[in-house]
C-alpha atoms as an extended CHARMM CRD file, in Angstrom:
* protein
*
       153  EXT
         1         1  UNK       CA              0.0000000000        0.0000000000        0.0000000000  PROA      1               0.0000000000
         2         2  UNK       CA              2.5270000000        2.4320000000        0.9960000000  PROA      2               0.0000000000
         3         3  UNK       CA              4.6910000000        1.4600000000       -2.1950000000  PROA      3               0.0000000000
         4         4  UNK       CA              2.0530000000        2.4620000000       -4.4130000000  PROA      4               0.0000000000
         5         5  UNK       CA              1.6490000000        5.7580000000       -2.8110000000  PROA      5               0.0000000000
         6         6  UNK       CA              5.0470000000        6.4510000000       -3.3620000000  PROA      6               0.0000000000
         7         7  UNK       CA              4.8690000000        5.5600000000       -6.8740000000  PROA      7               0.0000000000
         8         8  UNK       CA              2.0880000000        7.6570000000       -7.3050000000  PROA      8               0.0000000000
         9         9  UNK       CA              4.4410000000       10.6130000000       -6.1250000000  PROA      9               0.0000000000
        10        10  UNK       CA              6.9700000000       10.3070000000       -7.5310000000  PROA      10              0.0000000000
        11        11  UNK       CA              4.7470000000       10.4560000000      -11.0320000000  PROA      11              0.0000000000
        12        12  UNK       CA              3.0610000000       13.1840000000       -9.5680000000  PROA      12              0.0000000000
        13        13  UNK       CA              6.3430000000       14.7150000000       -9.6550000000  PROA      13              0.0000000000
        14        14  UNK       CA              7.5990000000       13.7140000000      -12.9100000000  PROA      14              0.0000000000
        15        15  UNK       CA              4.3770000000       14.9560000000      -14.1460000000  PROA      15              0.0000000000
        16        16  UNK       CA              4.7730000000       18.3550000000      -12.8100000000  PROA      16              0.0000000000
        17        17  UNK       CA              8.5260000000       18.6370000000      -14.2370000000  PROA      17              0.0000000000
        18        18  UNK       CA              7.7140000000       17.5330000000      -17.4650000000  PROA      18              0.0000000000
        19        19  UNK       CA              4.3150000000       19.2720000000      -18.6040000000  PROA      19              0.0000000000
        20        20  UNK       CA              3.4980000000       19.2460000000      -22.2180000000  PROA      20              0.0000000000
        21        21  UNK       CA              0.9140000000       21.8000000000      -23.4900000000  PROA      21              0.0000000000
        22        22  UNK       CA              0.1700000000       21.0700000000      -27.1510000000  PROA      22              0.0000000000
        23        23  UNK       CA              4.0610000000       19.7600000000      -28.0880000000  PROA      23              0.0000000000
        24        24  UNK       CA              5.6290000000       22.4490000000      -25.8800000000  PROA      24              0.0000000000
        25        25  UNK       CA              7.9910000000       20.7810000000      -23.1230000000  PROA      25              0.0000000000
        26        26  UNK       CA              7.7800000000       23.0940000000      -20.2370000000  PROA      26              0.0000000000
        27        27  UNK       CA             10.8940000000       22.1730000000      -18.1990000000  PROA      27              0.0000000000
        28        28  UNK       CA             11.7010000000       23.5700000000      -14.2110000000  PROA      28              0.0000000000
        29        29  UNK       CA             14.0980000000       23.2700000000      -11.2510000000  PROA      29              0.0000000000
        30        30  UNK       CA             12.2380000000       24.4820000000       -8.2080000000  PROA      30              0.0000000000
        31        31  UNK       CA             15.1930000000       26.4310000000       -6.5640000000  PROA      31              0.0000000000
        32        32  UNK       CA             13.0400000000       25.6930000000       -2.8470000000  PROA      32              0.0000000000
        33        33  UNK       CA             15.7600000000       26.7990000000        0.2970000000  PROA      33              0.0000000000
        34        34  UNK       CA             12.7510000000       29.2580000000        1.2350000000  PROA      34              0.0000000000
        35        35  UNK       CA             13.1210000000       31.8250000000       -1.9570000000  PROA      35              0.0000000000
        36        36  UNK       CA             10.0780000000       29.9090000000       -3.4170000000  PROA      36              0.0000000000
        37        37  UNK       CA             10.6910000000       30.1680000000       -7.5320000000  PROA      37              0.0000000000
        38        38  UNK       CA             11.1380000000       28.0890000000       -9.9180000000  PROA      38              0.0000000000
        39        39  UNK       CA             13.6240000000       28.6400000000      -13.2220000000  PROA      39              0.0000000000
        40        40  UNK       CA             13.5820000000       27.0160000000      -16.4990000000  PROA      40              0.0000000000
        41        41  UNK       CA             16.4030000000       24.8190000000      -17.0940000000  PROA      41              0.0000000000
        42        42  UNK       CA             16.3790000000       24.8690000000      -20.7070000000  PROA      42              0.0000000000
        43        43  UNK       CA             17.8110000000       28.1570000000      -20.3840000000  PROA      43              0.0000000000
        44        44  UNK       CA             21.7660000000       29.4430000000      -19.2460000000  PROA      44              0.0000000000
        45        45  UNK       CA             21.8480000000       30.4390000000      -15.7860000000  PROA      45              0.0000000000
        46        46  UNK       CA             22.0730000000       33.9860000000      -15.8650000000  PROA      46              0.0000000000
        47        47  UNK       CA             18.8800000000       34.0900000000      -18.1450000000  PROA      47              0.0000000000
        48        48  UNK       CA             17.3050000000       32.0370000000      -16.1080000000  PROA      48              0.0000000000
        49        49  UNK       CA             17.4230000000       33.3560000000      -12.9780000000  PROA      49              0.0000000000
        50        50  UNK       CA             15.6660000000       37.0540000000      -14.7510000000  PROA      50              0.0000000000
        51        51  UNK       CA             12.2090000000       34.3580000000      -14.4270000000  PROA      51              0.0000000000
        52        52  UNK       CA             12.3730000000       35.0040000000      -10.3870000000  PROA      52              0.0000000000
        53        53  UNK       CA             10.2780000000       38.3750000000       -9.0390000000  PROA      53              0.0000000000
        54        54  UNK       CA             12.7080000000       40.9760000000       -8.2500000000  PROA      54              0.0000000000
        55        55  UNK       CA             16.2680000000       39.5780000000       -9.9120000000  PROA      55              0.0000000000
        56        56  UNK       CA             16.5980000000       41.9230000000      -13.3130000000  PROA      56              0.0000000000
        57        57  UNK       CA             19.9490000000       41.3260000000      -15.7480000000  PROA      57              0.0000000000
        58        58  UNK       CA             22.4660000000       43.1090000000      -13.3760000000  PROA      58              0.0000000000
        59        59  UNK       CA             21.2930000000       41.3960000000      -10.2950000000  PROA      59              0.0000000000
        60        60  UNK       CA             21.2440000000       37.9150000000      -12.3040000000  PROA      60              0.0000000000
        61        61  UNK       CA             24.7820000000       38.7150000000      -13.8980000000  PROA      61              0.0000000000
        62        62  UNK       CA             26.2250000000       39.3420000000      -10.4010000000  PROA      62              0.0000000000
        63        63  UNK       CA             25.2210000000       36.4320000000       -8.8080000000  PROA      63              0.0000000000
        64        64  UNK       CA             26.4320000000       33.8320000000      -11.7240000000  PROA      64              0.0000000000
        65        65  UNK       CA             29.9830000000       36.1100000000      -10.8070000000  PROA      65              0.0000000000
        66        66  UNK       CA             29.6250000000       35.5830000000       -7.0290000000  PROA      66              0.0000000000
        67        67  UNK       CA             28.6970000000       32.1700000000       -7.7400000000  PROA      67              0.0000000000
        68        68  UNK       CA             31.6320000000       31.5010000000       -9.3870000000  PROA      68              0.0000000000
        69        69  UNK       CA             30.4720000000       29.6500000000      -12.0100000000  PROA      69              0.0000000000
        70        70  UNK       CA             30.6460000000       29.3770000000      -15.4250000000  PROA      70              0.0000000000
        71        71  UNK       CA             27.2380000000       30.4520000000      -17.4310000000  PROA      71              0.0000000000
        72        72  UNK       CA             26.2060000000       27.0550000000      -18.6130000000  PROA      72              0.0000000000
        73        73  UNK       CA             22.6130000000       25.5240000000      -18.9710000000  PROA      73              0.0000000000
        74        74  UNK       CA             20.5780000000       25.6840000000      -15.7230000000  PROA      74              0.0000000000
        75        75  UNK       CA             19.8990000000       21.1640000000      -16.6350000000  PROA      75              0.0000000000
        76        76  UNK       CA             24.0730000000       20.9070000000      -16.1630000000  PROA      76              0.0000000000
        77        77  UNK       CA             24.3450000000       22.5480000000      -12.9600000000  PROA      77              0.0000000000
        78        78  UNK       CA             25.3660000000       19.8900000000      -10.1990000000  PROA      78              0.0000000000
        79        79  UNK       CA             23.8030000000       19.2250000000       -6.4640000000  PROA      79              0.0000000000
        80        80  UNK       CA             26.5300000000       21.4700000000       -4.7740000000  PROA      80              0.0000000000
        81        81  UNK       CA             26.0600000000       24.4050000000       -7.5910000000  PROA      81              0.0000000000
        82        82  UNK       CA             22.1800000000       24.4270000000       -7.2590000000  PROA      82              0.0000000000
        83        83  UNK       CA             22.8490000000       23.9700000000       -3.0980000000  PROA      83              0.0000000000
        84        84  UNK       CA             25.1360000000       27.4320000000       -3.4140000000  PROA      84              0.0000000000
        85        85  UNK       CA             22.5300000000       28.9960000000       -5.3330000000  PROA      85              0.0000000000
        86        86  UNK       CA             19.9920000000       28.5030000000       -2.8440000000  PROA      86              0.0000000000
        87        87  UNK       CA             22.1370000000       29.6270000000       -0.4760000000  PROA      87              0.0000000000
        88        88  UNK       CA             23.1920000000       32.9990000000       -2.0730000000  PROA      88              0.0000000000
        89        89  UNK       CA             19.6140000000       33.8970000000       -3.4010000000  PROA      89              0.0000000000
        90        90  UNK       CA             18.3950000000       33.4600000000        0.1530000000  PROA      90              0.0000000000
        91        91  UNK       CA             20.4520000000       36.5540000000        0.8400000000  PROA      91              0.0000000000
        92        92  UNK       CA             18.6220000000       38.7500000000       -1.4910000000  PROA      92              0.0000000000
        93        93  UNK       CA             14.8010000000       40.1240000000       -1.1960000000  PROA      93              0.0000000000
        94        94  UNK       CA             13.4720000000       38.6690000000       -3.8180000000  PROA      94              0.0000000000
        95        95  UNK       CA              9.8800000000       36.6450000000       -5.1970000000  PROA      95              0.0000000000
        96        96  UNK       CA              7.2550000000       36.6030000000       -2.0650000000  PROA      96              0.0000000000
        97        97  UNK       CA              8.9670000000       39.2880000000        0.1100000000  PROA      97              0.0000000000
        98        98  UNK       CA              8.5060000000       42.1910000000       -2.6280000000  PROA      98              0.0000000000
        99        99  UNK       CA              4.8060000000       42.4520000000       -2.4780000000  PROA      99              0.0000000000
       100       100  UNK       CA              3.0860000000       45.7050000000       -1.7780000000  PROA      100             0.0000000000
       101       101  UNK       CA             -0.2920000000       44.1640000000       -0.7240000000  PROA      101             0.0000000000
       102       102  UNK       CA              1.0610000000       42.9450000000        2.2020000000  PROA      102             0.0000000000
       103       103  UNK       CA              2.9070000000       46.9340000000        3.3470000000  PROA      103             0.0000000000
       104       104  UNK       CA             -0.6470000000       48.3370000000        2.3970000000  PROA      104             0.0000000000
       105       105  UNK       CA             -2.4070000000       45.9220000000        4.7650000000  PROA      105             0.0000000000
       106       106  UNK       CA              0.1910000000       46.7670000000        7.5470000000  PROA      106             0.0000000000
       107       107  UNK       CA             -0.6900000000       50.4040000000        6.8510000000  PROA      107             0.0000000000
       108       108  UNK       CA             -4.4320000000       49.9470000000        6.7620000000  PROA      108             0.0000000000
       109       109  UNK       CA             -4.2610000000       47.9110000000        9.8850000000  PROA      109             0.0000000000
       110       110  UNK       CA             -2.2030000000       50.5440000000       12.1380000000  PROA      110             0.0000000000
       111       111  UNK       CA             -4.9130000000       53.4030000000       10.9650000000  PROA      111             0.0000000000
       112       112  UNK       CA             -1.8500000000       55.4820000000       10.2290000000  PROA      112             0.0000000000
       113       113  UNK       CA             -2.6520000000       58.4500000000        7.7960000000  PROA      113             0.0000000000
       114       114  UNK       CA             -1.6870000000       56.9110000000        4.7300000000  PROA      114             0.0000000000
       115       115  UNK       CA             -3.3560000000       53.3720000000        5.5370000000  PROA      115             0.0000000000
       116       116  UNK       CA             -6.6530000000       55.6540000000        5.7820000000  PROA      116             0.0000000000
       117       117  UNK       CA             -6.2680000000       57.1610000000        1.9210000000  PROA      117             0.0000000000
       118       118  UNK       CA             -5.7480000000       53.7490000000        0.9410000000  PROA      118             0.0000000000
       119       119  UNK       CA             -9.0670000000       52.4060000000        2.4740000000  PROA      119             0.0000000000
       120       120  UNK       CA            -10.7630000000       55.2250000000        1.3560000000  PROA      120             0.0000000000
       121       121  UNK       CA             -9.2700000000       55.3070000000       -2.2570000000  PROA      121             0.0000000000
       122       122  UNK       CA             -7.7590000000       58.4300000000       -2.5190000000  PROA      122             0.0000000000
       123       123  UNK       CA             -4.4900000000       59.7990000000       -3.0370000000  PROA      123             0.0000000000
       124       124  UNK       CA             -1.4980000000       59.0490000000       -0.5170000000  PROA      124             0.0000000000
       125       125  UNK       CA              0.8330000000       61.6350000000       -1.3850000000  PROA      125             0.0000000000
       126       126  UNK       CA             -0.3170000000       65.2600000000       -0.9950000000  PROA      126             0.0000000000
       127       127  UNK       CA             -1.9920000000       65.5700000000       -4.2650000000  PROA      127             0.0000000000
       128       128  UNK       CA             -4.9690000000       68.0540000000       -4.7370000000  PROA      128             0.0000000000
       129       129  UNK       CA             -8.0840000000       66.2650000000       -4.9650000000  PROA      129             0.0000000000
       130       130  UNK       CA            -10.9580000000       68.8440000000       -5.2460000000  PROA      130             0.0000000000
       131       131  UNK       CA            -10.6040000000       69.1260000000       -8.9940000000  PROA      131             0.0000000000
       132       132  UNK       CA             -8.2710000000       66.4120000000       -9.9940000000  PROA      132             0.0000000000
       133       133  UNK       CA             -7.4510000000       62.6500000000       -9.0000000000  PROA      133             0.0000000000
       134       134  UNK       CA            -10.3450000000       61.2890000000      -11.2930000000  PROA      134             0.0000000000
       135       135  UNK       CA             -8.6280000000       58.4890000000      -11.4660000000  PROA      135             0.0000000000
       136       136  UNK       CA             -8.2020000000       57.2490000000       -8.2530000000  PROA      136             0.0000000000
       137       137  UNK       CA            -11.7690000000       58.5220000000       -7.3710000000  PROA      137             0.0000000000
       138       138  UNK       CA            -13.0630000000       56.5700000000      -10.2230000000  PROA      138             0.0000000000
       139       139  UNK       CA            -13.6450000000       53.3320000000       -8.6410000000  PROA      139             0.0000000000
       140       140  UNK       CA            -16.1070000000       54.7470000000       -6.4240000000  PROA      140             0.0000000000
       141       141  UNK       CA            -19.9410000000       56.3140000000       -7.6790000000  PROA      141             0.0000000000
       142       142  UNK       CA            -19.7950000000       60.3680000000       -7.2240000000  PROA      142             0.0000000000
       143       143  UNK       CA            -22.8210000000       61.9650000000       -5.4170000000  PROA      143             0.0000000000
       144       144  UNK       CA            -21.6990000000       64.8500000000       -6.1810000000  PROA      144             0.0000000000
       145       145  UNK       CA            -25.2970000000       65.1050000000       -9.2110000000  PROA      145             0.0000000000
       146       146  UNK       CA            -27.6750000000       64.5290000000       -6.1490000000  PROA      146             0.0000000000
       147       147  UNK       CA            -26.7950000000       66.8580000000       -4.4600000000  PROA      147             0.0000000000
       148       148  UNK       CA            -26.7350000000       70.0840000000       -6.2400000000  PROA      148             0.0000000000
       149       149  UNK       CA            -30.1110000000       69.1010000000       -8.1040000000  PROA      149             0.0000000000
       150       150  UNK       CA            -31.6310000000       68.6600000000       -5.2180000000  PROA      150             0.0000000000
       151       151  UNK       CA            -30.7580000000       71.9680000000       -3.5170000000  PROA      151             0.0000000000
       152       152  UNK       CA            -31.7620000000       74.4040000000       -6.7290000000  PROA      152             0.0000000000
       153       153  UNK       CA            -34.9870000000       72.4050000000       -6.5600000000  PROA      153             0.0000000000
């Protein structure tokens, strides 16, 4: 029973390594460690690691030099290169940690001026809002039509 199971995950697995859509190969190598991102090993390293939230070519090209390896394809890489990788990219503040949502929510939540404007959708940074920010006001309906009908009237 638990040999099947096993089986089963390690499929599971393969599956998930090796999906196909329509003839396409779609090849990965989770990087894990905690950074959470996966990179496509078809690819050379330093091209590869521009796929993770937050590393752009100058941050990718300085960590395939601190590395101190060669650029080769992300599938040649060894155990103790793709351990040092992890390793170095933990360093960094990169995929998960770089989302705004979660500032915004911190700001909302301590009632702190700008937490306030955000809730209420308007402006954050000192910008006039009695004839302009249309956009940001947009989301919401004006009421601005009821009310001067109704005091002419």
């Amino acid at each position: 029973m638990f040999g099947s199971a096993r089986i089963l995950s390690d499929i599971s697995i393969r599956l998930r390594q090796n999906l196909s859509l329509r003839g396409v190969c779609v090849r990965n190598i989770n990087i894990g460690g905690g950074v959470g991102g996966e990179i496509p090993d078809n690819k050379r390293l330093e091209y590869a690691l521009q796929h993770i939230h937050g590393i752009g070519r100058s941050k990718a090209h300085h960590i395939v030099r601190e590395l101190g390896v060669e650029n080769k394809y992300v599938k040649d890489l060894s155990k103790r290169e793709l351990y040092s990788l992890r390793e170095l990219l933990s360093k960094y503040l990169i995929g998960n940690d770089l989302l705004v949502e979660r500032d915004v929510g911190r700001l909302v939540s301590i009632q702190c001026y700008r937490g306030i404007r955000h809730a209420d959708a308007l402006p954050c940074r000192g910008q006039r809002t009695h004839t302009n920010a249309r956009t940001r006001r947009s989301m919401r309906a004006f009421g601005g039509s009821d009310k001067c009908c109704s005091s002419n009237r």
